[in-house]
Each structure stands twice: as structure tokens, then as C-alpha cells.
N, C-alpha and C positions, 0 to 999 in steps of 0.2 A: 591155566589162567594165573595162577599164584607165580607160577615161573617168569611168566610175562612181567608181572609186578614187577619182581626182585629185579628181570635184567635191565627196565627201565629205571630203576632207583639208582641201580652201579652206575648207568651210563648217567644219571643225573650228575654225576659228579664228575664225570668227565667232562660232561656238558657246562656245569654249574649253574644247573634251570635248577633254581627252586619250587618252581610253579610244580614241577614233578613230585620235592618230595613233600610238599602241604598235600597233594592229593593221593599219598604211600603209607602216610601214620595214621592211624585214630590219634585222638586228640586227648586221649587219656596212655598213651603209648609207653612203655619204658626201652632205652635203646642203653644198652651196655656194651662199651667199646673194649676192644681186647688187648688193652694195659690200665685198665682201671675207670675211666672216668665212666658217670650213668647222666641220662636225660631223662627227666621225667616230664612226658606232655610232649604233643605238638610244641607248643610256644617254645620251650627249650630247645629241641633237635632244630627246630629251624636257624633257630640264636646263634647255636652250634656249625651248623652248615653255613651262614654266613662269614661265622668269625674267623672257621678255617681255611675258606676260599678266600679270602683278602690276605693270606700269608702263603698260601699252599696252592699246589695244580695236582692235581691227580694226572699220573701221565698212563697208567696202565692200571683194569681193574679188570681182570680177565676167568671168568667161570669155566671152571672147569668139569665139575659136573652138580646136577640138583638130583637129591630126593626128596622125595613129597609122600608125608604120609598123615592123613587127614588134613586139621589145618596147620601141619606146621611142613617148610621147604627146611632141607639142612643142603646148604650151597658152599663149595670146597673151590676157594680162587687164588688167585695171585693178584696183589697188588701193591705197585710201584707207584712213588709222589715225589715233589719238590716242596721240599715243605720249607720255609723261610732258608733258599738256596742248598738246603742239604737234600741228596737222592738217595734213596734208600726204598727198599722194594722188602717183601715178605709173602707167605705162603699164609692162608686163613680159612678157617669155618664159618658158615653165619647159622647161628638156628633163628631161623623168625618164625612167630608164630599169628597164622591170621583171624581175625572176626570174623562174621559172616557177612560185611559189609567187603570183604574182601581189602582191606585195610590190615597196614601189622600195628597188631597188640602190642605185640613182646621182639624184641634182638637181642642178639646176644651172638659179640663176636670172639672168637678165639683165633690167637697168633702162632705162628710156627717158624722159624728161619726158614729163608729159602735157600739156602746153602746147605745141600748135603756130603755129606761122605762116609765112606764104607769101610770099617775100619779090620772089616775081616776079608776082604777082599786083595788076592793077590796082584 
């Protein structure tokens, strides 16, 4: 159920359906993104999701695997944007934690380059 959540929320941003992410936060929510900025509240994350879809598209937000352990999922993706004409794609975490309303409380994302290499490798 929680997994359903999370993968409707990525794809709201593919989508750019907000209607999805008003009914994905509690209204007391904190969402911390993974270079710094935080939302506190619905009202913000929403403010947020509009101001970055009028510059940006999300072109790939792709899960790669979820664990769930009570209420919190930790989901491990790639995602790829255009963000005011620049592409750029990266590897990421998300810990959300849910109520019992089945709503996220708490996110919190972490970034990783998606560019790797193997420097002991012949």
C-alpha cells in the first residue's frame, strides 16, 4: 500500500498532476530535498511542485527497488530532468515516513552521481 503511494507520487511528476501530490502529504508534512532546500506543510510542497514544473520536466523517475519497514518505505531510483533547458539525471534515496492516514509525514532525499567507475579494476 505504501509502495503504491510512493510510485504514484514519482509518476505525479512525470505526470505534473498535482491533484496526486495534495492527496500524498499530511498537511503538517516536512519534505527535504537532497541538496538542501526543506518544505514545511502541504501549502509549501505544493508552491514547490508548481514553481518547479513551470521551469522543469521530469523526463525519467525510475524505482529501482523499495523496502518497507513499518511506517517508513526507503526507495533507491534514478532520476533524470530538464530543468530550465539543462539535462542532467542522478542516482537517489528517499526515506518517507507514513501516518496512519497513509499519508507522508516526513521525506527526506539523498543524492548520489550516476556516473560510476572502478578505479581498481583492470
Amino acid at each position: 500500500m505504501k509502495a503504491d503511494v510512493i510510485k504514484k507520487y514519482f509518476q505525479s511528476w512525470l505526470d505534473k498532476d498535482i491533484e496526486i501530490v495534495k492527496h500524498t502529504f499530511s498537511e503538517n508534512a516536512l519534505y527535504s530535498e537532497c541538496y538542501g532546500p526543506e518544505y514545511h506543510g502541504l501549502s509549501q510542497i505544493l508552491t514547490w511542485f508548481e514553481d518547479w514544473n513551470e521551469k522543469g520536466q521530469v523526463l525519467e523517475w525510475t524505482i529501482k527497488r523499495i523496502l518497507e519497514q513499518n511506517q517508513t518505505l526507503i526507495v533507491e531510483w534514478y532520476f533524470k530532468c530538464d530543468y530550465d533547458g539543462k539535462v542532467s539525471g542522478f542516482d537517489g534515496v528517499t526515506i518517507a515516513d507514513f501516518d496512519n492516514d497513509m499519508k507522508i509525514l516526513k521525506l527526506c532525499e539523498f543524492k548520489s552521481k550516476a556516473e560510476h567507475y572502478y578505479p581498481y579494476e583492470s
